[in-house]
DOTORKOL-544030 format. One record per residue (C-alpha): chain; residue in three letters; x, z, y. Coordinates in steps of 0.5 Angstrom, whole numbers. Each point is the difference from the previous one (the first is absolute). Layout:
R:A:ALA:X:Z:Y
...
//
This chain:
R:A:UNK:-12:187:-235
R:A:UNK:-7:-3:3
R:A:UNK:-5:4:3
R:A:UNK:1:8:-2
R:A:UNK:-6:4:0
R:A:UNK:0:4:7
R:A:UNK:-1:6:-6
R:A:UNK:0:1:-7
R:A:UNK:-6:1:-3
R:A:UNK:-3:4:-5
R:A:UNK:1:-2:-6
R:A:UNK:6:-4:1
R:A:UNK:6:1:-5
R:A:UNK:6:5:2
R:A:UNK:5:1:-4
R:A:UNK:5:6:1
R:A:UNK:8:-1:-3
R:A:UNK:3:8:-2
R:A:UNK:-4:5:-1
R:A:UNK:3:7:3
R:A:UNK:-2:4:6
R:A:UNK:-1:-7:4
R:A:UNK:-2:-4:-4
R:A:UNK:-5:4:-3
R:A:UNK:-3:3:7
R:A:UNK:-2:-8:2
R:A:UNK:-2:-1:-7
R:A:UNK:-6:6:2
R:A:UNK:0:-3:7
R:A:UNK:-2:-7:-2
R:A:UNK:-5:2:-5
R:A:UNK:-4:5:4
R:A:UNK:0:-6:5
R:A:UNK:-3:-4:-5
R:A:UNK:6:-5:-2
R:A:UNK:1:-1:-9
R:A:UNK:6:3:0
R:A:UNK:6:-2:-5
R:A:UNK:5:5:-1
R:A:UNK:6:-2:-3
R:A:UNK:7:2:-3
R:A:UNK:6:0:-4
R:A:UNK:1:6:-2
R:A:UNK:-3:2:-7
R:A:UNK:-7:4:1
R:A:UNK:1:1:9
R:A:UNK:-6:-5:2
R:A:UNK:-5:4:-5
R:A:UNK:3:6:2
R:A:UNK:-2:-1:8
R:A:UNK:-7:-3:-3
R:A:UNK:-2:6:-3
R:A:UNK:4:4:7
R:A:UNK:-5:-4:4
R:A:UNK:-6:2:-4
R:A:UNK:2:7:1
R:A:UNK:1:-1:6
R:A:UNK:-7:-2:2
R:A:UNK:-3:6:-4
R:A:UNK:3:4:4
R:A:UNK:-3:-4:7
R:A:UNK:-7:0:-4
R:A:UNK:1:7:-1
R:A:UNK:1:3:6
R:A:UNK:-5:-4:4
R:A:UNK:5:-5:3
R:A:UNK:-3:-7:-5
R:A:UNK:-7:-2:-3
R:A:UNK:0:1:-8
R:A:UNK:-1:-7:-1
R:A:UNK:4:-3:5
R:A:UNK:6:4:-3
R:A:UNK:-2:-3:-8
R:A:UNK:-1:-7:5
R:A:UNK:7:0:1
R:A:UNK:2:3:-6
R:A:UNK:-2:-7:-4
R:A:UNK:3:-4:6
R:A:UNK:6:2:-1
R:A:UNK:4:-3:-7
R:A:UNK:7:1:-2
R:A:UNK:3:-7:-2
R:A:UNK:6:-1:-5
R:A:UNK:3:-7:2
R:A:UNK:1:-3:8
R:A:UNK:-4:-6:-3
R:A:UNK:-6:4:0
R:A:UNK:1:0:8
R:A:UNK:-1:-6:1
R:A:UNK:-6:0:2
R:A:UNK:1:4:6
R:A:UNK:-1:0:8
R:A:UNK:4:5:2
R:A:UNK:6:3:-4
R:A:UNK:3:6:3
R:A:UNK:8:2:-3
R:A:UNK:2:8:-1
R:A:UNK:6:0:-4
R:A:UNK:7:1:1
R:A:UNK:3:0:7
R:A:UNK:5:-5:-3
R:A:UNK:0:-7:4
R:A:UNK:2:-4:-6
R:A:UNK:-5:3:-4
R:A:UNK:-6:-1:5
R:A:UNK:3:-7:0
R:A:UNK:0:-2:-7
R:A:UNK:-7:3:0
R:A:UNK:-2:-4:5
R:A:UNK:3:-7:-2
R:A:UNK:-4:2:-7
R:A:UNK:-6:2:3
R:A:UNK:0:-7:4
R:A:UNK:0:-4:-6
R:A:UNK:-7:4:-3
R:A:UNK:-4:1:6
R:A:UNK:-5:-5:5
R:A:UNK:3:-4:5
R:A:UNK:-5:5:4
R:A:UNK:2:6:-2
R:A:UNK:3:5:5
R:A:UNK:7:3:-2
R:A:UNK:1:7:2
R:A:UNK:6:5:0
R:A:UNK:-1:7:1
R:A:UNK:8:1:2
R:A:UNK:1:6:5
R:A:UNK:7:-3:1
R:A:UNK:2:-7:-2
R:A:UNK:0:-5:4
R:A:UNK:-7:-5:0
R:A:UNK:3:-5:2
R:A:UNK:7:0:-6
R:A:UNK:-5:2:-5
R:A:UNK:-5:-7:1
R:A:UNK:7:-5:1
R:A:UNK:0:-2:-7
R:A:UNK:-7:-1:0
R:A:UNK:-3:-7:0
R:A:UNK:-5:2:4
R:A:UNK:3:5:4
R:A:UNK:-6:0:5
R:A:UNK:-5:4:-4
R:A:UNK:4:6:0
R:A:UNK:-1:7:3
R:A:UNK:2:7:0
R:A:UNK:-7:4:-1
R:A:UNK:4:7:1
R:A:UNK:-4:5:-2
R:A:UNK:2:8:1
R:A:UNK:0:5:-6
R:A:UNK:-4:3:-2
R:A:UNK:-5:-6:1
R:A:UNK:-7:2:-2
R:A:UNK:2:5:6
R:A:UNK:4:-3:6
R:A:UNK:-3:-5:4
R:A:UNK:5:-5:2
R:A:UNK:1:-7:-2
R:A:UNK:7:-3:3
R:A:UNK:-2:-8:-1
R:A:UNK:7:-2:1
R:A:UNK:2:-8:1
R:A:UNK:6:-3:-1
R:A:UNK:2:-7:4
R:A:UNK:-4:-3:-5
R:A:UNK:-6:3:-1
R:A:UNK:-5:-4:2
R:A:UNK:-4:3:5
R:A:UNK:-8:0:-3
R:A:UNK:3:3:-6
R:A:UNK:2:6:4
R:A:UNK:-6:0:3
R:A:UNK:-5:-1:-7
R:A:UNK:5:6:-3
R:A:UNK:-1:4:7
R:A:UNK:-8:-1:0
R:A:UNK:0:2:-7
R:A:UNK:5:6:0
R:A:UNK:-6:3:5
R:A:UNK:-5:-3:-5
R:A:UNK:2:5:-4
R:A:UNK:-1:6:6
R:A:UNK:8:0:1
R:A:UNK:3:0:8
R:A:UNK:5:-6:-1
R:A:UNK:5:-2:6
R:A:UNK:3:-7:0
R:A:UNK:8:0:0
R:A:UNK:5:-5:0
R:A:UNK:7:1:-5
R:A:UNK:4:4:3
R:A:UNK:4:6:-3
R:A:UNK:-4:6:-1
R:A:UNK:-6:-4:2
R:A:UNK:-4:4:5
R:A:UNK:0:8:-3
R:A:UNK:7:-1:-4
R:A:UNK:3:-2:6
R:A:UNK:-4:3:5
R:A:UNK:1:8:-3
R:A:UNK:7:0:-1
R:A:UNK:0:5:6
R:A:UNK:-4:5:-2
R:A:UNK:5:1:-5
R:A:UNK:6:-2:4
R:A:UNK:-1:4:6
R:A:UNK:-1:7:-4
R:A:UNK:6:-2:-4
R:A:UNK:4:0:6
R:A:UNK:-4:7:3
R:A:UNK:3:2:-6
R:A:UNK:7:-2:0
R:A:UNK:0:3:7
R:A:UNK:-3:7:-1
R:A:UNK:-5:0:3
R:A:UNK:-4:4:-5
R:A:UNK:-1:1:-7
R:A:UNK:-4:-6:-5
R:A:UNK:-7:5:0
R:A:UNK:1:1:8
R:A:UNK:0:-7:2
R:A:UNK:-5:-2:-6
R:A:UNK:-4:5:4
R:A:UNK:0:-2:7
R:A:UNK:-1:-8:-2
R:A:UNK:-7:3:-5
R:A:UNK:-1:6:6
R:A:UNK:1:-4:6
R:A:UNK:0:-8:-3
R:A:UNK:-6:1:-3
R:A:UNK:3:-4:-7
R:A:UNK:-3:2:-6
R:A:UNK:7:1:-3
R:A:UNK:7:1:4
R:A:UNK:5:-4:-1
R:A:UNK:5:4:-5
R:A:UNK:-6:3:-5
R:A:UNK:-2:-8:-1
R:A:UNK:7:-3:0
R:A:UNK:-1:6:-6
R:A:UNK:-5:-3:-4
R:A:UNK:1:-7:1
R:A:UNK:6:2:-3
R:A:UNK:7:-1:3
R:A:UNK:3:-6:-4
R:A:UNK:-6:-4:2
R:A:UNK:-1:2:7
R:A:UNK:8:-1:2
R:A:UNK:0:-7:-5
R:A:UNK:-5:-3:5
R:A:UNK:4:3:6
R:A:UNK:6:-4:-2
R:A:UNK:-4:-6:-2
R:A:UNK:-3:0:7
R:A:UNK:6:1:3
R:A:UNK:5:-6:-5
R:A:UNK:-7:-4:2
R:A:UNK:2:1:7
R:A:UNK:7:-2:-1
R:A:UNK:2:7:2
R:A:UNK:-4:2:7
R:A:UNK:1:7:2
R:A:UNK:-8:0:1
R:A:UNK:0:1:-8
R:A:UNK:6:4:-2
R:A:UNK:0:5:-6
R:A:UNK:2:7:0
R:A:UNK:6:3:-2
R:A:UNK:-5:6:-2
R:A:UNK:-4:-4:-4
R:A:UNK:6:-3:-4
R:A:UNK:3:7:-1
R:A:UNK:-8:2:-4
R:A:UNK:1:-6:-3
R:A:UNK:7:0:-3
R:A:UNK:-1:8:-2
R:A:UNK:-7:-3:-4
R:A:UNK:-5:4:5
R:A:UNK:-5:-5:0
R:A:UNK:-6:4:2
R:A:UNK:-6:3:-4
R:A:UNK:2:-4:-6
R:A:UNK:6:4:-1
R:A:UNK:-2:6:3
R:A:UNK:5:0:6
R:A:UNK:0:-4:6
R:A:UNK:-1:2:6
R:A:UNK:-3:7:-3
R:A:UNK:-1:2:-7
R:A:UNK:-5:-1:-4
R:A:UNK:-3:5:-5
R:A:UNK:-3:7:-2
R:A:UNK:2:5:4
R:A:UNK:5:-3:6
R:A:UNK:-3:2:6
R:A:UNK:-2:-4:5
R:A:UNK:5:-1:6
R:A:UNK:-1:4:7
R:A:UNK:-2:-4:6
R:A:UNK:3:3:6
R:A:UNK:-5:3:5
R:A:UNK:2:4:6
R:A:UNK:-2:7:1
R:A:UNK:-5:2:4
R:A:UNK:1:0:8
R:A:UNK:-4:2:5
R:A:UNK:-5:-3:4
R:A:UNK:3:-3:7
R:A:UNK:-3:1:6
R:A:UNK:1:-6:4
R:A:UNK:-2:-7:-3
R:A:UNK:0:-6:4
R:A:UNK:0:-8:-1
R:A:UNK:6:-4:4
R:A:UNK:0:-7:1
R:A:UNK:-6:-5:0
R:A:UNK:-6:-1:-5
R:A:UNK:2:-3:-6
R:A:UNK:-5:0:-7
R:A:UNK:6:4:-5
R:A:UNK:1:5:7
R:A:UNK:-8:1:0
R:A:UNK:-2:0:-7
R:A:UNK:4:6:-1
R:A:UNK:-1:3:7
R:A:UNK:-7:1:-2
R:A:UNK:2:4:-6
R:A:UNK:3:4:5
R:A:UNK:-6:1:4
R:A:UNK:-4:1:-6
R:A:UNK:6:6:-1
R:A:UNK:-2:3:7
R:A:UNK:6:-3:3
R:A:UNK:-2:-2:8
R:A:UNK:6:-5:1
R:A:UNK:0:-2:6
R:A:UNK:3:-7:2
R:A:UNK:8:0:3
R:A:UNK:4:-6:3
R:A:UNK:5:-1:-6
R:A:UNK:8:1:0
R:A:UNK:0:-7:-2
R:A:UNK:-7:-4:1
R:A:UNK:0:2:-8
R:A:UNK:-6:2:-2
R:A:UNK:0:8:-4
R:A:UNK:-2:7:1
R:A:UNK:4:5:3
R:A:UNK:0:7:-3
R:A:UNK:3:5:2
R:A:UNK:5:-4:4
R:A:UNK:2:-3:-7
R:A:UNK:-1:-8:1
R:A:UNK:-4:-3:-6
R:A:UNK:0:-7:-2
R:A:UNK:-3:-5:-5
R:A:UNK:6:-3:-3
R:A:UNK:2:-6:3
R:A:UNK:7:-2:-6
R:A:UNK:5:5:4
R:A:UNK:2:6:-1
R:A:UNK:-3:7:3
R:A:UNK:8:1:2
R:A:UNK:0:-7:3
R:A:UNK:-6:1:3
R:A:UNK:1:7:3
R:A:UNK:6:-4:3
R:A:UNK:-2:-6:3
R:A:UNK:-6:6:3
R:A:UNK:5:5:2
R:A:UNK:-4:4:-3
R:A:UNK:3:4:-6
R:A:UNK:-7:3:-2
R:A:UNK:-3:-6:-3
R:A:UNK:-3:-1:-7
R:A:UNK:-3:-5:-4
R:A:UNK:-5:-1:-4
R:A:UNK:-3:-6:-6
R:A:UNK:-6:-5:1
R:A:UNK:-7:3:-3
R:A:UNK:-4:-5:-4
R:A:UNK:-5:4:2
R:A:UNK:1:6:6
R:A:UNK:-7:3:-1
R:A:UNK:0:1:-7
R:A:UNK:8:1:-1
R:A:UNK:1:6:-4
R:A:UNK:8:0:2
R:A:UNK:4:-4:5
R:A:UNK:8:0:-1
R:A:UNK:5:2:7
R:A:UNK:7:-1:1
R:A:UNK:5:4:5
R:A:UNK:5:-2:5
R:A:UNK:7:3:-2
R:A:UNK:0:3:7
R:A:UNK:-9:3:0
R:A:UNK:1:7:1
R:A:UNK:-3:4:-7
R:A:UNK:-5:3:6
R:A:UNK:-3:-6:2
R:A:UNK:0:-3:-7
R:A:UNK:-5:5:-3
R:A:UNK:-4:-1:6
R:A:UNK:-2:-7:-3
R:A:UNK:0:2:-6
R:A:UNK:-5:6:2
R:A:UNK:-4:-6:3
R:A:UNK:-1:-5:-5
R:A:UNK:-2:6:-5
R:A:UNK:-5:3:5
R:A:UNK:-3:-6:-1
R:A:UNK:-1:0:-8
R:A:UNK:7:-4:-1
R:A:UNK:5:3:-7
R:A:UNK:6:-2:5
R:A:UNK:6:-4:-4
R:A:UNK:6:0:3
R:A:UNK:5:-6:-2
R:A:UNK:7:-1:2
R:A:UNK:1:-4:7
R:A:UNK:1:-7:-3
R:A:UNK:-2:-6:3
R:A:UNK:-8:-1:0
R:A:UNK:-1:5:-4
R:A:UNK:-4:-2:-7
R:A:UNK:-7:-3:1
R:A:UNK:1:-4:7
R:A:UNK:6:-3:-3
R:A:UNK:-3:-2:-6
R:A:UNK:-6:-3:3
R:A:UNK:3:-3:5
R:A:UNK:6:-3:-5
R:A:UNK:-7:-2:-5
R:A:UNK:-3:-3:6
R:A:UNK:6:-4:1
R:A:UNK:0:-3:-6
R:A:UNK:-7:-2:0
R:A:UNK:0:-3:6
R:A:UNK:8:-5:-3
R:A:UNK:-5:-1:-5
R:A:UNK:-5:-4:4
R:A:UNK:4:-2:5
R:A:UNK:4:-4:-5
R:A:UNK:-7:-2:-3
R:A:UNK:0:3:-6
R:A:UNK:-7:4:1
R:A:UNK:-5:1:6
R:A:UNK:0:6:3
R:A:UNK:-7:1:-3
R:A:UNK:2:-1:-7
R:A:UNK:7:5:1
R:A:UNK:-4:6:3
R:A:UNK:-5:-2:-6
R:A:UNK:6:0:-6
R:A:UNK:4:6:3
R:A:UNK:-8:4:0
R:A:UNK:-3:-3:-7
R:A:UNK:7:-1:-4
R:A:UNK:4:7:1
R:A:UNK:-5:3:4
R:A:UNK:2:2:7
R:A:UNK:-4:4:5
R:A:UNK:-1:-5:4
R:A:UNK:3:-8:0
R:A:UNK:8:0:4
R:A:UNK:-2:-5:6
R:A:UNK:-7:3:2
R:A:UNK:4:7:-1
R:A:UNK:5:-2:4
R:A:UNK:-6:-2:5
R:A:UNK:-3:6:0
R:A:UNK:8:4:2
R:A:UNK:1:-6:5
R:A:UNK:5:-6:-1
R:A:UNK:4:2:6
R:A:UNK:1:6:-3
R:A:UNK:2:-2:-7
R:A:UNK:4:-6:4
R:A:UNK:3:6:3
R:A:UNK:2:4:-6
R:A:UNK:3:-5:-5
R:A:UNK:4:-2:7
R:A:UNK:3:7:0
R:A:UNK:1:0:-8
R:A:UNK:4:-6:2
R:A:UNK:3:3:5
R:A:UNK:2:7:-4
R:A:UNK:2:-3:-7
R:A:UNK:3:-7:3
R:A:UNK:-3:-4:-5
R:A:UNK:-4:-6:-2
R:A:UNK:-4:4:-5
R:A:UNK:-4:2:7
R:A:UNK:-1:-7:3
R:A:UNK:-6:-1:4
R:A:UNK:-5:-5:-3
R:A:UNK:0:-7:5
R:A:UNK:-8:1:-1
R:A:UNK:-1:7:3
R:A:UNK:5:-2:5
R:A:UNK:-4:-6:2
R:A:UNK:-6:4:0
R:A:UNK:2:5:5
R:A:UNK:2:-6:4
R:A:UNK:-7:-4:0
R:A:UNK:-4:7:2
R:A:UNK:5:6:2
R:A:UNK:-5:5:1
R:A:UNK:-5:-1:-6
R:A:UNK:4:-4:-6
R:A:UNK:-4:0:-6
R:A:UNK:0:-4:-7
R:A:UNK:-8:1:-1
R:A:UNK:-5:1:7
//
């Protein structure tokens, strides 16, 4: 292609092909960054709407404080709606946002080629096909890259920039030094399914789907322990909602056909079932939830109050999840003196109730293995000081005596106590150790770094805290230990440990870590 410009300058000619929510959004994008903006579509009217759309838009920014006056009518006179692709010519950048149809993006690629400069850059917008299929049949298939933004645009902050086996590398780099030009927090990627946050999300939906099927609790309990506890802006069921379940489950099976079938990213019969009765979520009034005047929010479990225990102490040795929540504990009046462990697992004794950080198995199964049938279990904290609630599950054999005891505890200590069935890992632990795994097969199989994973998973559906510098703080021998035993409950290879984690554990066993 010749020398690229390590960022496009201001000034410099961006043209946007579809003019919908996407392509609209990094039209706005692009000419508050300074860029000319070309805006075309084949629809009658579309491109001229999405002009005036954006120029509402940055009213309204002017409006409340958020953009200068004159910067706003600047970029209202760079941004020009064009009628004809030849009018593109001209470009340096051109950005695709139609319909996610390979032969459509295809065709407007092969035309595209044919107007442009040699030194124009190509990009797709596709939050699914591969980067690679769609420059195949191009001529010059190395200056083709995903440029994959998150809706709604002007907002979210991420940029997949995703290279297929083609894509020359200074062009990945001119388009990542100019998504981050335009204040974006880009991440390279290489052309896999899903990318990086189509893939590596799956389990957040996954694992609920499962607790769901598993009965573990009802859709607004879990949705509470992942928000309460997790520290997600939304749970799992509420989002499957709003994205809508036709969508949500479309991406699901295109990740797993992509996969050729691995169990890691299989579909849920439950979300088929909404599907096939046409609950598609929000859209449709019903999905998970109704929607709607005068539907009553759903109940989230919550035990009754209990009295305040006596006798608190902490088992085992000193681990940072145990201490954290131990200060909590002291902070409540709690003394908690130090015992030997029944097991050398770290914990807290309560009343003669075992407690423990779930680590994949069963409370039942724990209180087995321990010989001591009063145990309980209880979910990761994102945050064990600032918590507002925390989620327990019991052993089969735990004495109701025993039982209130913890609960009594964990209230005394400003926690609104769930309690869920007795299901492998529990709801939060599980699902950041199955997102963290995920996260570390993506970099293992060079498809990101860990840095830009953790970035992704932040900026593009914005979760509290990255899945490797989470697992991080959890531990990675303690997340190991947790996918270990899923395996081991379920007997399958959805729950199979990622080589990375393993190889990371072994080169440091008692302080693995993905980011020092």
């Amino acid at each position: 292609m010749g020398a690229l410009p390590a960022v496009l300058p201001r000034g410099s000619v961006v043209a946007v092909i579809g003019s919908g929510a996407m392509g609209s959004g990094i039209a706005q994008v692009a000419a508050t960054a300074g860029h000319e903006v070309l805006l075309f579509d084949t629809r009658p009217d579309a491109a001229d709407k999405a002009v005036a759309e954006i120029g509402k838009a940055y009213a309204k920014l002017v409006e409340k404080g958020r953009m200068d006056a004159l910067d706003a009518d600047q970029a209202r006179e760079r941004l020009k709606r064009i009628g004809t692709l030849q009018e593109a010519a001209g470009a340096s950048l051109v950005v695709e946002a139609i319909v996610e149809n390979l032969d459509a993006k295809r065709a407007l690629f092969t035309e595209l080629e044919g107007i442009v400069t040699d030194s124009c850059i190509l990009a797709t917008n596709t939050s699914s096909i591969s980067v690679t299929a769609i420059a195949a049949t191009l001529r010059r298939p190395e200056r083709l890259v995903g440029m994959h933004f998150f809706n709604p645009v002007p907002l979210m902050a991420l940029v997949e920039v995703i290279s297929g086996i083609a894509t020359e590398k200074a062009v990945a780099d001119t388009v990542y030094a100019t998504a981050e030009a335009w204040g974006k927090n880009p991440v390279h990627a290489k052309s896999t399914p899903g990318f990086i946050v189509n893939r590596v999300a799956r389990p957040y939906y996954a694992e609920a789907l499962r607790l769901l099927l598993e009965q573990a609790a009802e859709p607004a309990t879990i949705d509470a322990v992942l928000r309460d506890c997790g520290g997600f802006r939304m749970g799992p069921f509420e989002l499957m909602d709003l994205i809508g379940h036709d969508v949500n489950f479309s991406v699901t099976n295109s990740v797993y056909n992509a996969y050729f079938g691995d169990p890691r990213f299989t579909p849920s019969v439950l979300q088929q079932e909404l599907v096939n009765a046409g609950f598609l979520g929000r859209k449709t009034g019903r999905g998970f939830y109704r929607y709607g005047e005068g539907v009553d929010k759903p109940a989230v479990q919550e035990e009754a109050p209990q009295a305040r225990p006596e006798h608190v102490a902490i088992i085992g040795g000193a681990t940072a999840p145990i201490e954290a929540l131990a200060a909590r504990l002291s902070k409540a009046g709690f003394e908690l003196p130090r015992q030997e462990a029944f097991d050398g697992t770290p914990g807290f004794l309560c009343q003669g109730a075992a407690v423990y950080l779930t680590d994949g198995r069963t409370a039942t199964e724990r209180a087995a293995a321990n010989w001591h049938p009063n145990t309980v279990i209880y979910d990761l904290l994102l945050d064990p000081a600032g918590a507002t609630r925390i989620a327990l599950a019991r052993a089969d054999q735990c004495s109701d005596a025993a039982y209130h005891a913890v609960v009594g505890m964990f209230q005394a200590a400003g926690f609104a106590v769930t309690r869920l069935d007795d299901v492998p890992g529990m709801a939060v632990m599980r699902t950041v150790a199955m997102l963290a795994n995920e996260a570390a097969d993506a970099v293992n199989q060079g498809v990101c770094s860990a840095r830009a994973v953790d970035i992704a998973m932040q900026k593009g559906v914005n979760y509290p805290r990255g899945p490797l510098a989470w697992a991080d703080s959890v531990g990675l021998e303690h997340i190991v230990a947790v996918l270990a035993n899923l395996a081991t409950a379920y007997g399958e290879d959805r729950y199979r440990v990622s080589p990375l984690l393993r190889r990371k554990i072994a080169a440091n066993p008692h302080g693995a870590r993905f980011h020092a």
